[in-house]
C-alpha positions as CSV (number, residue, x, y, z in Angstrom):
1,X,110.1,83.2,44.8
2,X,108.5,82.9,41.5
3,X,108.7,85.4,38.4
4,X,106.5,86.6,36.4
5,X,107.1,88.5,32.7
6,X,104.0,90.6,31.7
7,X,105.2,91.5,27.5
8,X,103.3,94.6,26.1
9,X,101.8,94.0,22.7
10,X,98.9,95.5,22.6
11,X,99.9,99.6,20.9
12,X,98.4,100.3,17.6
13,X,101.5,101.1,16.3
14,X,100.4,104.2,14.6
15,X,103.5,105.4,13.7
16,X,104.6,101.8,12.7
17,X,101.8,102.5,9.4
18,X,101.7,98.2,8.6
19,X,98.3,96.5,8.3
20,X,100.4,93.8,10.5
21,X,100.8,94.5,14.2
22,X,104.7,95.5,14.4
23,X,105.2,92.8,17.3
24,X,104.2,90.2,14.3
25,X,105.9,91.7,11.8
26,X,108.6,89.3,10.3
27,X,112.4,90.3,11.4
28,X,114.5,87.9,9.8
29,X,111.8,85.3,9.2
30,X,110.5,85.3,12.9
31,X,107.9,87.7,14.4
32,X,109.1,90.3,16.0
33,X,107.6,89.4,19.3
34,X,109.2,85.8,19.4
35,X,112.7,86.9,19.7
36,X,112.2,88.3,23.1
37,X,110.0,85.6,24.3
38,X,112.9,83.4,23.6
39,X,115.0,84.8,25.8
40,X,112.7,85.7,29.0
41,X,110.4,82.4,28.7
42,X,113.4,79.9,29.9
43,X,114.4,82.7,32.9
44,X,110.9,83.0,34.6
45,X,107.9,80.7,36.0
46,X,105.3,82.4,33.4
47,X,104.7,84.7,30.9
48,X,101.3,87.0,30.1
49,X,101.4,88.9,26.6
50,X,98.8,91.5,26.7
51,X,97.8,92.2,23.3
52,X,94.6,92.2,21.0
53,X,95.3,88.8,19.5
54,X,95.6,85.4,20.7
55,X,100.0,84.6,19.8
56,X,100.4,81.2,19.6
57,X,99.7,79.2,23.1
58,X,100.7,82.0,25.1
59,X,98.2,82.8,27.9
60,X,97.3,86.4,26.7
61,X,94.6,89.3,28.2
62,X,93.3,92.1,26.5
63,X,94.9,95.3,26.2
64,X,93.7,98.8,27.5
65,X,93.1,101.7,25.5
66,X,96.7,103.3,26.8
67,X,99.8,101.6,28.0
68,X,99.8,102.1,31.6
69,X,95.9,99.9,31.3
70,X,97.6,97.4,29.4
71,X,100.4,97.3,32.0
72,X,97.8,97.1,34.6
73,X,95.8,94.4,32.9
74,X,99.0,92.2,32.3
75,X,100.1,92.6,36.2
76,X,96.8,91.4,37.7
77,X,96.8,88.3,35.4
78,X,100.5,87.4,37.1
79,X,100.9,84.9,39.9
80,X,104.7,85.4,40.7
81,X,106.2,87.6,43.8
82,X,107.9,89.4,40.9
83,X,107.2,91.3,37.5
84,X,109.5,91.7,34.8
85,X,107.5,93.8,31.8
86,X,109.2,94.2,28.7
87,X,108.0,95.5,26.0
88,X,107.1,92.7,22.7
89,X,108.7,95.7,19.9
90,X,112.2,95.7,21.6
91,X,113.5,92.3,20.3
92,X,117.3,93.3,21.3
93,X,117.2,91.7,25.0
94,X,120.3,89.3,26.0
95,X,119.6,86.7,28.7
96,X,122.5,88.6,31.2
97,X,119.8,91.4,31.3
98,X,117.0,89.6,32.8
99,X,119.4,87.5,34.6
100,X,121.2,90.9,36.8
101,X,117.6,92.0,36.8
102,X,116.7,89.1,39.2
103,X,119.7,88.8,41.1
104,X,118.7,92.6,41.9
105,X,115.5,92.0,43.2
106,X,116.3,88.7,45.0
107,X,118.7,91.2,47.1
108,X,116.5,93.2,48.9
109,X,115.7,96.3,45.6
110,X,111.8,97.1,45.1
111,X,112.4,98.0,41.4
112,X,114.6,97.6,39.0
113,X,114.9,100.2,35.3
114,X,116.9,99.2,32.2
115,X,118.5,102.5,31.2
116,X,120.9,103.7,28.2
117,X,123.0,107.1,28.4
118,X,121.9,109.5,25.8
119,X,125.3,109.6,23.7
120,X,124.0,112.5,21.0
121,X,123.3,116.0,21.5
122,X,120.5,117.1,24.1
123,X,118.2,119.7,23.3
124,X,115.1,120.7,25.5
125,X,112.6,123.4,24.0
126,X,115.0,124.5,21.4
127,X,118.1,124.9,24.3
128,X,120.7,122.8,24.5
129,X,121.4,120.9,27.5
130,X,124.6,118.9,29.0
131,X,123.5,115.2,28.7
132,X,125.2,114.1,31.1
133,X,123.1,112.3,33.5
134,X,120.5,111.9,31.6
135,X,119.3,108.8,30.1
136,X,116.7,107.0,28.1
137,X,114.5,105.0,29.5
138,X,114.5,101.3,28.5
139,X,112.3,98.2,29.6
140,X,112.7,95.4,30.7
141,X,111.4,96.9,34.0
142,X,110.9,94.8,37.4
143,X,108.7,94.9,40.4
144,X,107.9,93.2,43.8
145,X,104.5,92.7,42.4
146,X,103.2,93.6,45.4
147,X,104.3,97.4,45.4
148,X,103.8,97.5,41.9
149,X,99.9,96.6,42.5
150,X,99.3,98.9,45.7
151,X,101.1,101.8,43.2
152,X,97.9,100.7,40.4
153,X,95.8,101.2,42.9
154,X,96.7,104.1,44.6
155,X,95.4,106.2,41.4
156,X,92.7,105.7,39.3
157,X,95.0,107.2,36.3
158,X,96.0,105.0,33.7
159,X,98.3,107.6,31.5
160,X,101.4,107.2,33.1
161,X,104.1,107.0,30.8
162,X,106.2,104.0,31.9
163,X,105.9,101.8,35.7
164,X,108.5,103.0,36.6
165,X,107.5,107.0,36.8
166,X,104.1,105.8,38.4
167,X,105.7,103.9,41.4
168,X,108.6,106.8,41.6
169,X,105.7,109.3,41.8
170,X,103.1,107.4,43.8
171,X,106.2,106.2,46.5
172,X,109.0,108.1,46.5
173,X,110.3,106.3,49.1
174,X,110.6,102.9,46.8
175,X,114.0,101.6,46.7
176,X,115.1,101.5,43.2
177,X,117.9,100.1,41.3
178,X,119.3,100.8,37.4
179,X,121.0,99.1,35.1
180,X,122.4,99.7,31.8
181,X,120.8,97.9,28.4
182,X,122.3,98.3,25.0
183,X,123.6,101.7,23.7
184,X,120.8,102.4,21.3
185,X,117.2,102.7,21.7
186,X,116.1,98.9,20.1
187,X,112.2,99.7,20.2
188,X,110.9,99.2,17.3
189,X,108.6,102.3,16.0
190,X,108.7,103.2,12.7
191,X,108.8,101.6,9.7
192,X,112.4,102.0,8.8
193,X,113.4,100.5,12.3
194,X,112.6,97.2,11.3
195,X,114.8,97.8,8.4
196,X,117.6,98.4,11.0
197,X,116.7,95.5,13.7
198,X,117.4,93.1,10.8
199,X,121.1,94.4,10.1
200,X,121.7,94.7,14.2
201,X,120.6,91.4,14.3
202,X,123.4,89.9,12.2
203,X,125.9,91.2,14.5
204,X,123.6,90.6,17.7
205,X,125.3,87.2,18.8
206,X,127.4,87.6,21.5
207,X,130.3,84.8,21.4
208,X,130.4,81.9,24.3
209,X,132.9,82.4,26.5
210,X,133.3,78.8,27.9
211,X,136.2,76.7,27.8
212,X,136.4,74.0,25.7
213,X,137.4,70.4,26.1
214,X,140.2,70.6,23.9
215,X,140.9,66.6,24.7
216,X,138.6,65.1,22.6
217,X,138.9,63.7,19.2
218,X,138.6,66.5,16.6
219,X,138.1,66.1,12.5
220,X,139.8,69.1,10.5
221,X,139.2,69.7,6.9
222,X,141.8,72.3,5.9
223,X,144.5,71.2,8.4
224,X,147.6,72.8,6.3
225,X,146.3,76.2,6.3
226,X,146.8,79.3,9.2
227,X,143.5,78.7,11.0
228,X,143.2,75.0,10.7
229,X,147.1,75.1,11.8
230,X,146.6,77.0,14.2
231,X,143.8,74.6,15.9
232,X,146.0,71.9,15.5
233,X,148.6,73.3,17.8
234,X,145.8,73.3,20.7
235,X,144.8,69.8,20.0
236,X,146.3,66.7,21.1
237,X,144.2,64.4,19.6
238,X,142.9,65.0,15.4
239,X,142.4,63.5,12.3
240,X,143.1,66.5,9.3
241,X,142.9,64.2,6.1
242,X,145.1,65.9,3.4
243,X,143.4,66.9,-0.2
244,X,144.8,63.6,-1.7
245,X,143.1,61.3,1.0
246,X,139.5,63.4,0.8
247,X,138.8,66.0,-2.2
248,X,136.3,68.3,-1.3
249,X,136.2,69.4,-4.5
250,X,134.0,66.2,-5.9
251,X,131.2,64.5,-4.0
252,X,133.0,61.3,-4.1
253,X,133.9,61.2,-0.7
254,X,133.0,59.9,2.7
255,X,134.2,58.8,5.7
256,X,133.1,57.7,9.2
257,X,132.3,60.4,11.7
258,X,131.8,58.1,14.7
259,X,135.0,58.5,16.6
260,X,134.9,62.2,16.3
261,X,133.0,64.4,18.8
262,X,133.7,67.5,16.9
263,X,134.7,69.0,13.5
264,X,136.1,71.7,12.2
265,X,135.5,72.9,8.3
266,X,138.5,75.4,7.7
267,X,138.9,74.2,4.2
268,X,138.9,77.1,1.6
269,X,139.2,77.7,-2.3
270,X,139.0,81.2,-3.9
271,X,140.9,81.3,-7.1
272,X,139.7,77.8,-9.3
273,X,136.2,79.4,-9.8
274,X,134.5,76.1,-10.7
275,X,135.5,74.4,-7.1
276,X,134.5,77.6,-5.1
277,X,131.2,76.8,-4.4
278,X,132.2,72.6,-4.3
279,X,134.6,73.2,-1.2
280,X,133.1,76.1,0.7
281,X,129.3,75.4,0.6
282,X,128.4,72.2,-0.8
283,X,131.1,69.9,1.1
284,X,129.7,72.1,4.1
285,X,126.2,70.4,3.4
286,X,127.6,66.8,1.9
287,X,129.3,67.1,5.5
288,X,125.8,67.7,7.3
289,X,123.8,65.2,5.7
290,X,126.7,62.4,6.1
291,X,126.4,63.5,9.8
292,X,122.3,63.1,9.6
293,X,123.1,59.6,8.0
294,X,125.3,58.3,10.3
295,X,122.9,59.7,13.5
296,X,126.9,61.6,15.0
297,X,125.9,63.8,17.6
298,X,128.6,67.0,18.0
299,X,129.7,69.6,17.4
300,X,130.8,71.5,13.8
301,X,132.3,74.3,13.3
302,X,132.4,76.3,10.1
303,X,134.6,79.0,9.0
304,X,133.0,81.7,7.0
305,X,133.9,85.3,6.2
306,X,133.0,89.2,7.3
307,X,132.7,89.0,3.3
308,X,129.3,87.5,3.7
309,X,127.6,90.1,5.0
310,X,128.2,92.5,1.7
311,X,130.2,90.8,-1.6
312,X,133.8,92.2,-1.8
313,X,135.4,93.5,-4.9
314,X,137.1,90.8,-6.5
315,X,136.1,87.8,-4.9
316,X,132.5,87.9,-5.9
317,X,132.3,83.8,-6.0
318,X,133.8,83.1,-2.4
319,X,131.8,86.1,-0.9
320,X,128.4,84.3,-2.1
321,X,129.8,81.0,-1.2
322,X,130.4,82.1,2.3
323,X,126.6,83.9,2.1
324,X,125.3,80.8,1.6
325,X,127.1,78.7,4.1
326,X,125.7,81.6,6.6
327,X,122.7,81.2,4.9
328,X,122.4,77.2,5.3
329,X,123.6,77.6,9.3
330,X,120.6,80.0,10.0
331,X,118.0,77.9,8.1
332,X,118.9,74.2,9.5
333,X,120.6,74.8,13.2
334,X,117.6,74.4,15.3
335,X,116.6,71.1,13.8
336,X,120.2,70.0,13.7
337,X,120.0,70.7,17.0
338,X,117.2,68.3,18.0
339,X,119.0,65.7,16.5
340,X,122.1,66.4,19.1
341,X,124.5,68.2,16.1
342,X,125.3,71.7,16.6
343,X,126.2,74.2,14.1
344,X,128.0,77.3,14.4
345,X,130.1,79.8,12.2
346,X,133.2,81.8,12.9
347,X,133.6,84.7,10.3
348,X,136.3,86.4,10.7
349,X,137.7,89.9,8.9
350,X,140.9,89.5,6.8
351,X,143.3,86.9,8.9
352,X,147.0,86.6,8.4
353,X,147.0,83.8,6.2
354,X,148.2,82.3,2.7
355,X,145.2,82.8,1.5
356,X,144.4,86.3,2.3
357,X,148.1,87.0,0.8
358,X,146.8,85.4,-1.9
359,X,143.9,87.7,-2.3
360,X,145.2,90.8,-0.8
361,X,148.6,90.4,-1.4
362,X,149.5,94.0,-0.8
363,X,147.9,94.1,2.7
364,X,149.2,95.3,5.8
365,X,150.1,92.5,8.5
366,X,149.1,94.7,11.2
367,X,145.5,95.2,9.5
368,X,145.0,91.6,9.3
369,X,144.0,89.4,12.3
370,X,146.1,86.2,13.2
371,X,145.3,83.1,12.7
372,X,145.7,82.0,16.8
373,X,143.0,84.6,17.8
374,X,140.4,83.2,15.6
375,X,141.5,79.3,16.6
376,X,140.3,80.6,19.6
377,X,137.3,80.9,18.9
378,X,136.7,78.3,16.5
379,X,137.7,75.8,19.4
380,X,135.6,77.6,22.2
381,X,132.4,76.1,20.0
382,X,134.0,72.7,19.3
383,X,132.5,72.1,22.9
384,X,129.2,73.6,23.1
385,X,125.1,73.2,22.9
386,X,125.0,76.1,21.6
387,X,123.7,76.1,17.9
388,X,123.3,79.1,14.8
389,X,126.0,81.3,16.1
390,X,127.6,83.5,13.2
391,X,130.5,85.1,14.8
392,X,132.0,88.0,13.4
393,X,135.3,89.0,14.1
394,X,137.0,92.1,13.2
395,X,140.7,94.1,13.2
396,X,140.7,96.3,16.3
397,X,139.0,94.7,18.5
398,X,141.4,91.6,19.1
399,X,143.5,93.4,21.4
């Protein structure tokens, strides 16, 4: 059974008000459009865009002058015995979505809608309503093809609002099935939303779940402090050189990475202001390259901060240093990744530590996470293909 994804990028965006189509608009350096083709290309046996401009080496057909044409014009270019359409100005789509998507459809549904409760107020013609059972209407949406097309052709009208009220008005009798997608609508509109999708987007990454391989042999820099210690008590078999043996402070060091199939960066300096940058971003890159040099294929594993994402009030230094360690991830992880080395960040809120008693000395245990909870995730991604995770971790939700 083969699937098809038919991606809708052909609107005029009026609203949108850009001289740029929105679906090419840059969202954190990549067109809009691209971040959802990344996730449904690898999960179906084609992909049609229908739009007004040839993207890339997509096969792409011409859109209509409404949405339902351009839906229609999409569907008849598929060859699959399902349709997924999805629509290219939502780029917040996780792979589980498409994934439960098929499994539905593979079971015996017709049709399958993406749905979000409304959470907010519900008014209708100036009255307010109970919104309970009432939702907004998402895509992706999926189709046997087949009752998708004999629903196109049933009417000549090409104004429906979405596929899914077409075939639920043309056959009523069509068995369909909802799921729920993310709690706010992700389409892309106006011009402020793009504004938006770029903040989401830092906190988009879900963290892997897997189970590491915690047998392997494992590099630590900044073994004597609460996360590296705390990593340390999982592993049975690491090297964490102490400060006299390697000083990340000086680009006088090296060592061999060859017997090491992971490593883990937890080294951290706050207070010397001239070795903040040296240990927490540039021994981070020395670190990298030594890796490139030596052709070591692994994993590594940074630890950043939840101060990245907006400077903190009397750290100014180690938040930027942590900025640009994000910073350097994002840029380089996809070509690191060719090369077999995979990076990923774990960036954690205030963690009971020395050093956030240092900082913070007045502050809470309770408020604080612990140092085990984050070596939790630090070691899930010390086994992993997966590269440019950022993973932010916050009090309150490490129960």
């Amino acid at each position: 059974m083969r699937f098809s994804a038919v991606i809708l990028a052909g609107g005029k965006g009026e609203r949108f008000k850009s001289s740029i189509s929105k679906q090419l608009m840059s969202l954190n350096g990549k067109p809009v459009l691209q971040y959802c083709l990344d996730v449904i290309e690898p999960l179906v046996d084609e992909v049609i865009i229908v739009s007004n401009f040839q993207y890339k080496d997509y096969k792409c057909v011409a859109g209509g002058l409404t949405r339902s044409e351009s839906a229609y014009n999409g569907v008849m270019a598929t060859t699959g015995d399902f349709v997924i359409i999805h629509e290219g100005a939502r780029p917040f789509l996780r792979a589980e979505t498409i994934q439960q998507i098929k499994e539905l459809l593979l079971c015996g549904n017709d049709c399958v809608d993406t749905v979000s409760p409304i959470i907010d107020g519900y008014v209708h013609n100036g009255v307010s309503k109970s919104k309970v059972g009432r939702f907004l209407g998402l895509t992706p949406e999926a189709f046997r093809k087949d009752i998708l097309v004999e629903a196109f052709l049933q009417s000549p009208r090409r104004d429906w609002m979405d596929e899914i009220t077409m075939v639920q008005t043309l056959r009523p009798e069509t068995n369909i099935a909802f799921i729920k997608g993310e709690s706010f609508n992700s389409k892309i509109t106006f011009e402020e939303d793009l504004s938006f999708a770029e903040g989401i987007m830092k906190f988009w990454t879900q963290p892997i779940t897997t189970l590491p391989d915690l047998s392997k042999n494992v590099l630590i820099f900044g073994g004597t402090g609460g996360i590296g210690s705390a990593c340390i008590r999982r592993l049975p078999n690491y090297y964490a050189p102490s400060h006299k043996e390697i000083d990340l402070s000086t680009n006088d060091w090296e060592i061999d990475l060859k017997e090491y199939k992971a490593i883990i960066h937890s080294a951290g300096e706050y207070s010397n202001q001239e070795k903040v940058m040296e240990v927490n971003f540039n021994s981070c890159v020395r670190l990298v390259e030594l890796a490139e040099k030596q052709s070591w294929k692994g994993n590594m594993v940074f630890l950043s901060s939840a101060s990245a994402t907006y400077g903190r009030k009397g750290i100014p230094i180690y938040s930027a240093s942590k900025s640009a360690l994000n910073s350097y991830i994002e840029s380089r992880h996809e070509e690191l990744a060719e090369k077999g080395i995979y990076l990923n960040a774990i960036a954690p809120s205030k963690v009971d530590t020395k050093l956030q008693t240092a900082i913070n000395p007045n502050t809470p245990r309770d408020s604080m996470l612990t140092p085990d909870y984050v070596a939790d995730f630090v070691l899930r991604y010390t086994d992993t293909k997966v590269s440019g995770h950022i993973i932010y971790l916050k009090v309150g939700f490490n129960d």
